[in-house]
C-alpha positions in Angstrom: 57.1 116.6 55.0 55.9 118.5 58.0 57.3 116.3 60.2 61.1 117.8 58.3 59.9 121.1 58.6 59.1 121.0 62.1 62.6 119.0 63.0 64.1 121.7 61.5 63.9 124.1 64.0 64.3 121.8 67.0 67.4 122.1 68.4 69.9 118.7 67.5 73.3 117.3 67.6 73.2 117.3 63.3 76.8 117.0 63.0 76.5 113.6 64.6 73.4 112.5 62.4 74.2 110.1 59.4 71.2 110.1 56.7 70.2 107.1 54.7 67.2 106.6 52.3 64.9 103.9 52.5 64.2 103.8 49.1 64.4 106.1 46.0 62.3 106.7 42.9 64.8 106.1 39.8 64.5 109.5 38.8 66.7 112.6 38.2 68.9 114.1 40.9 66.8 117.0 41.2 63.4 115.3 40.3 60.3 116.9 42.6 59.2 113.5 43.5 62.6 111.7 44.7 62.4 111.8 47.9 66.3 112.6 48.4 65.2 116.0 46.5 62.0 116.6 49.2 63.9 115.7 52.4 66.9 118.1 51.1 64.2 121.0 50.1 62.2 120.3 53.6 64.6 119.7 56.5 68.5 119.0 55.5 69.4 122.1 53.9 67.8 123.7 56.9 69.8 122.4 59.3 74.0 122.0 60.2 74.3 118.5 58.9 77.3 117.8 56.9 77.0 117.1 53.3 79.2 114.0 54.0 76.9 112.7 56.0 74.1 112.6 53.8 73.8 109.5 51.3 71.9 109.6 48.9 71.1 106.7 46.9 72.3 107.2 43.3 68.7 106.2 41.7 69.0 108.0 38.3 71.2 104.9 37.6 68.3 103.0 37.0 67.6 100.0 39.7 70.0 97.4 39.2 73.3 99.9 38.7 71.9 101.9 41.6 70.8 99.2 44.0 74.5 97.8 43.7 76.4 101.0 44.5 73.9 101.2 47.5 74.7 97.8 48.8 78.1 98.8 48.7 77.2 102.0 50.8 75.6 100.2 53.6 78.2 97.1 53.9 80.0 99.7 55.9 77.2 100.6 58.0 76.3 98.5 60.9 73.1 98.7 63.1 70.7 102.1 62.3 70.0 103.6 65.3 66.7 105.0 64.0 64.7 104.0 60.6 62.0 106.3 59.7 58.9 105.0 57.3 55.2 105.0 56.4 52.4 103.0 55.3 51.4 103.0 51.9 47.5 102.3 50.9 48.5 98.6 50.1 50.7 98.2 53.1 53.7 98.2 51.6 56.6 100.7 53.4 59.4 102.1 51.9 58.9 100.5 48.3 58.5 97.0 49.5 55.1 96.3 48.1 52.8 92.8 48.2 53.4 90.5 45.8 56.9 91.7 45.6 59.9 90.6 46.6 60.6 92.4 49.9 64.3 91.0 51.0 63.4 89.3 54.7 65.2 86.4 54.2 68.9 86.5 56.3 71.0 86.6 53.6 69.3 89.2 51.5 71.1 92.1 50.1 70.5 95.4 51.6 69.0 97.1 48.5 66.7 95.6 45.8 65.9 96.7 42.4 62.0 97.5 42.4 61.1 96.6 38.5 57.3 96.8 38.5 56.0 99.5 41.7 52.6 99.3 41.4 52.7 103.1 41.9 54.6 105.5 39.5 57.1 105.4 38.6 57.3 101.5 37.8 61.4 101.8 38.8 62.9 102.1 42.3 65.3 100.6 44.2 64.3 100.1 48.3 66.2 99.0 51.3 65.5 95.2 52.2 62.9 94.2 55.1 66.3 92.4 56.1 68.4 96.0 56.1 65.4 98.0 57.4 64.5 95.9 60.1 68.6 96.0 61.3 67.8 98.8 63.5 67.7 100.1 67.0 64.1 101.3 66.8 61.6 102.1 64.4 59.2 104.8 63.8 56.3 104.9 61.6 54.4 108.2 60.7 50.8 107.3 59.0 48.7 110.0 57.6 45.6 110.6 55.0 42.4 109.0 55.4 43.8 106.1 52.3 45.5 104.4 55.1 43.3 103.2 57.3 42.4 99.6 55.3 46.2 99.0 55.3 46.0 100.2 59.4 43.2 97.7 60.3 45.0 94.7 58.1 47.9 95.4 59.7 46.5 95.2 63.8 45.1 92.2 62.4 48.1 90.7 61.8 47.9 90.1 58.2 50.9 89.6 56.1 52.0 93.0 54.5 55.1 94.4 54.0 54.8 96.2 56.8 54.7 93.5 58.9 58.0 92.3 58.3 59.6 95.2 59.6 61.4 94.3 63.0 63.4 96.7 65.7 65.4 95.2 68.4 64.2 98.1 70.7 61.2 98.0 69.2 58.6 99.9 67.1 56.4 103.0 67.5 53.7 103.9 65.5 52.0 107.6 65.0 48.4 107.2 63.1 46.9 110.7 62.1 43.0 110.4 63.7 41.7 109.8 59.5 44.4 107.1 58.9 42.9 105.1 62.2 40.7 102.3 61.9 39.1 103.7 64.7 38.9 107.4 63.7 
């Protein structure tokens, strides 16, 4: 959330920026822990982006009813120019988490119902490996100290979630100094 904050006050072209979630916690609108809710509260009713542009993932639908109205969301949305994620302790990202279905086949749909998160709550819905990986570039922020197993099995090439996340630009990653291996 600091990262929002301190976008906030850097001066942008936000009438050109188009926001997208990666996933969402099925949850009420206004729910704490949607992340819709924190991104709104910590950067986008800070700064001069149209409402319109701004699409939030109707979650309190519960995963399958929300995962389809998503889909049909982002089948008029080509190529991101810039998807934002993290690493989870497990190396998941976004809510694509091992042992799950993570959509990286071709024909995958964009969004998938998440049934069983192995973090609370059990019911999300996520944008695909497939969909997330349809991007320009991607960044990936990784803080707190929890991280740095999933950091070290990740350089080592292990198959996470994580891993399946591809850019055709390419991808940068920002460790915090307690999320490094190395740290």
């Amino acid at each position: 959330m600091e990262l929002y904050r301190m976008l906030a006050v850097e001066p942008m072209h936000w009438y050109k920026w188009h926001v997208y979630f990666g996933d969402e916690r099925c949850l009420p609108p206004k729910h704490p822990d949607r992340n819709s809710f924190q991104a709104m509260q910590a950067l986008l009713t800070h700064v001069p982006i149209s409402v319109e542009n701004i699409f939030e993932p109707p979650a309190e639908l519960g995963p399958v009813e929300a995962a389809s109205r998503y889909n049909s969301v982002l089948a008029k949305v080509g190529t991101f120019d810039l998807v934002l994620l993290g690493v989870g302790e497990d190396g998941h990202t976004a809510s694509l988490f091992p042992g799950h279905e993570i959509g990286d086949i071709k024909d995958a749909p964009s969004v998938l119902p998440v049934f069983d998160a192995p973090k609370q709550p059990p019911e999300r819905i996520s944008l695909s490996a497939q969909r997330l990986s349809r991007t320009q570039e991607v960044l990936f922020l990784v803080t707190g100290e929890g991280k740095r197993d999933a950091v070290s099995r990740w350089k080592k090439g292990e198959d996470l979630p994580v891993s399946r996340i591809q850019a055709e630009k390419g991808i940068t990653v920002f460790v915090e100094e307690a999320a490094s291996p190395t740290g």
